[in-house]
N, C-alpha and C positions, 0 to 999 in steps of 0.2 A: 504494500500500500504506500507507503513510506519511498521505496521507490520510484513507483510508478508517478507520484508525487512531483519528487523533487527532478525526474524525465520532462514530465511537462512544463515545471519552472528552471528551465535552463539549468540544472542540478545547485540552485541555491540552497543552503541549509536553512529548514524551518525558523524563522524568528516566533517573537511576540505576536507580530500581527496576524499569522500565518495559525496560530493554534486555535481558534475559532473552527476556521474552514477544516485543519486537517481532523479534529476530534467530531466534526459533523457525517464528515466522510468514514471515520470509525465506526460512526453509534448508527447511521442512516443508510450504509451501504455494503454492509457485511450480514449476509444471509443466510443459513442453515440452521439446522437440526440432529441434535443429536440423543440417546436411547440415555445419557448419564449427563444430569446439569453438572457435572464437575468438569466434564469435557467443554463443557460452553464457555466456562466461567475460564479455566484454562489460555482456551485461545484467545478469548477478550484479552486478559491479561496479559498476552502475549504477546497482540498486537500495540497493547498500548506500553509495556515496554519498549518495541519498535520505535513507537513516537518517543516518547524520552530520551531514545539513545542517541535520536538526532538532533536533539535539543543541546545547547549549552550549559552549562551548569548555571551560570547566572541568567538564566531565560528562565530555568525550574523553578528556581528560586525566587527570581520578583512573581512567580504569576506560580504560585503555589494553589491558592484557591481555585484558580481558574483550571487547574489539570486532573480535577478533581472527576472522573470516570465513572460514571454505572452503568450496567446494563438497564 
């Protein structure tokens, strides 16, 4: 996701302004099912480490509340 991302924007690394749109993209455009909610819960979590790992640690940081995730 994360990729595919940063493909379309000229491979810029996510800022501040950018975390809106990519955590919309997380919660509004990842689709499936699975027989075990720990398998869901999993890959949510999985992909949202993704987001974080392209973030800066000072980006984490000023916008703590705002990287706040749920299913």
């Amino acid at each position: 996701m994360i990729h595919w991302w940063r493909i379309r924007n000229n491979w810029k690394k996510p800022d501040a302004n950018d975390l809106n749109k990519l955590k919309k993209i997380l919660k509004n455009n990842i689709f499936g099912v699975d027989m075990y909610e720990e398998a869901v819960r999993l890959t949510f979590f999985s992909l949202s480490l993704a987001l974080l790992d392209e973030l800066s640690p000072k980006v984490i940081w000023e916008n703590l509340n705002n990287l706040i995730l749920t299913l």
